[in-house]
C-alpha positions in Angstrom: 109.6 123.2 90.8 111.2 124.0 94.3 112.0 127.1 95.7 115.2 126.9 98.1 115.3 129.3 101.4 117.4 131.5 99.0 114.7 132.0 96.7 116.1 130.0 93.9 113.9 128.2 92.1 114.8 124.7 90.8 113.4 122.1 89.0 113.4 118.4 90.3 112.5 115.1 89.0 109.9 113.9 91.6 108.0 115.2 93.8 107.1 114.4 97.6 103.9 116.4 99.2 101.3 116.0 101.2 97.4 117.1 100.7 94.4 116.7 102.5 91.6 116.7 101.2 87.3 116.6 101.3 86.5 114.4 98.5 83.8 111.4 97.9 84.9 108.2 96.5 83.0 107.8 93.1 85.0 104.4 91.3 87.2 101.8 92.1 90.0 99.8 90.7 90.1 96.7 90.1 86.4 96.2 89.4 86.4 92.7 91.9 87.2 93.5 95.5 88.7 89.9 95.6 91.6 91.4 93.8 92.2 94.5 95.8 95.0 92.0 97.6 98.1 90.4 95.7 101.1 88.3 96.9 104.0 90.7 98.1 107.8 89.7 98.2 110.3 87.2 97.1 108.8 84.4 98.0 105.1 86.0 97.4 104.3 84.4 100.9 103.4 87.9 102.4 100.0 89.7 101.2 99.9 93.3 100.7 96.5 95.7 99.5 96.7 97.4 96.3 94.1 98.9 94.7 92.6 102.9 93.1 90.1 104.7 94.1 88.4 107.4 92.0 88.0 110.6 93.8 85.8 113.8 93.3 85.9 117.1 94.7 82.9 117.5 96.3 83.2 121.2 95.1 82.4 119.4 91.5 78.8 120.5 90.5 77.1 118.0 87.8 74.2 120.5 86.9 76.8 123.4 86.0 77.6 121.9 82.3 80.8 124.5 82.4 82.1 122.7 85.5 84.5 120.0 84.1 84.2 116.7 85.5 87.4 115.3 85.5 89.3 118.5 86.6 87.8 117.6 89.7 88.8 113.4 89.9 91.8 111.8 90.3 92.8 108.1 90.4 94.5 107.4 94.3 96.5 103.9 94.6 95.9 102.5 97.5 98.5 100.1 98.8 101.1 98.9 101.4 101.4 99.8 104.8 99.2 102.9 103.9 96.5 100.6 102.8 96.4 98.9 106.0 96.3 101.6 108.0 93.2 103.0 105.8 91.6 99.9 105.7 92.4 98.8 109.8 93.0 95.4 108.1 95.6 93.0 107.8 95.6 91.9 103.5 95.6 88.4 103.3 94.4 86.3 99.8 90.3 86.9 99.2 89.6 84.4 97.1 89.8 81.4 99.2 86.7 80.8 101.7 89.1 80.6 104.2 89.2 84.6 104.6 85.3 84.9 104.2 85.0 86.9 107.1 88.3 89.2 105.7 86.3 89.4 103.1 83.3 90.2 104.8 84.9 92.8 106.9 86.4 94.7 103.5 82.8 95.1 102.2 81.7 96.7 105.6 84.7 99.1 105.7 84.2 99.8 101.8 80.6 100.6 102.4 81.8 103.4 105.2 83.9 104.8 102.2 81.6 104.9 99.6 78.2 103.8 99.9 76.5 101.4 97.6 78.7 102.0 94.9 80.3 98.6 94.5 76.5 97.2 94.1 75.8 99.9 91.2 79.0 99.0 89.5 77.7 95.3 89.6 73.9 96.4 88.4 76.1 99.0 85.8 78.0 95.8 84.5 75.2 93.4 83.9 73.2 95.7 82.2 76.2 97.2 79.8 78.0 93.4 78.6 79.0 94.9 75.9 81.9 97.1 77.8 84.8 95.7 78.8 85.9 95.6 82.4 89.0 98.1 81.4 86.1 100.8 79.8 84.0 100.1 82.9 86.3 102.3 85.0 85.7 105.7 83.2 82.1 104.6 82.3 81.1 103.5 85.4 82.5 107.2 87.1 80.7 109.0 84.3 77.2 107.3 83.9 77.0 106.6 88.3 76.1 108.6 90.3 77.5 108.0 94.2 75.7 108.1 97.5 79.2 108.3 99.0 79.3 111.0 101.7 82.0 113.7 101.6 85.7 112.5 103.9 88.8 114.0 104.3 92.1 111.6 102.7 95.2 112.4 102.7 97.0 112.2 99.8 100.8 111.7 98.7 101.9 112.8 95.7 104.7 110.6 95.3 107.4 109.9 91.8 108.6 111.3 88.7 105.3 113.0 87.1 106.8 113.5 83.9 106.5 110.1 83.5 102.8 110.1 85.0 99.7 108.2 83.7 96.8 106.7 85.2 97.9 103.4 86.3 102.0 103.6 86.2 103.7 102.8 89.1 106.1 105.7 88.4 104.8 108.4 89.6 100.7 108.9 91.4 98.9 109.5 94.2 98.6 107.1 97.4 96.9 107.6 100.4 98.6 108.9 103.3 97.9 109.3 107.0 94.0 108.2 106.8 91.8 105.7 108.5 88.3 104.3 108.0 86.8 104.9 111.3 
């Protein structure tokens, strides 16, 4: 819904706003940070970042069993120029030990963002086999608990929502206008 400078109200298709906002950074998507990167373009030559992050409100409080937990997360794509900007790195392919020290440098930055999460989602994984890596992502935010410290992201709620769901490129939220310092 929009509301003109007349007052009229009218209903639109997509939105396009801006938030900012104090969360902590509780999962992330895809569960190997050697595949927050993919090839980019026609001739796939360039490399782009694109990955989620899981945030919480930090006004979420887990010993208040009224206080629903995922009223207070959302899923935040992080990717493109946006991504580069966060991250203060240039995305190149992570696999190879030729971009060890990219590689290197991702973890440092991630750590900034959220702790030792990406070492309990490791410990989490080996010692649940049984789950598969697409079940890990709501497991792992429900059954972890993060040692991420609160930081302001700005978010962009970008597409159609009506045709909004967790992972569809239609219509989410991406980072916007934030660095990891």
């Amino acid at each position: 819904m929009y509301t003109t400078k007349e007052g009229k109200t009218v209903e639109m298709p997509f939105v396009n706003i801006k938030h900012r906002s104090l969360v902590r950074v509780v999962d992330f998507f895809p569960h190997d940070i050697k595949q927050f990167s993919k090839r980019a373009g026609i001739t796939g030559k360039r490399w782009i970042w694109d990955f989620w992050i899981v945030l919480r409100d930090t006004t979420y409080d887990a010993s208040n069993v009224d206080d629903d937990e995922q009223a207070h997360e959302m899923n935040l794509r992080v990717s493109g120029s946006d991504a580069t900007t966060f991250l203060g790195l240039m995305a190149n392919d992570l696999t190879t030990k030729a971009n060890a020290k990219l590689m290197n440098n991702l973890k440092e930055k991630l750590f900034l963002l959220w702790g030792e999460l990406a070492e309990k989602k490791e410990k989490f994984s080996q010692a649940h086999p049984h789950i598969k890596a697409d079940d890990q992502f709501s497991a792992i935010t429900h059954n972890i608990t993060t040692d991420s410290l609160p930081c302001v992201i700005g978010i962009k709620e970008v597409g159609d929502l009506r045709l909004a769901s967790a992972f569809d490129s239609s219509a989410y939220y991406m980072i916007n206008e934030t660095k990891i310092q």
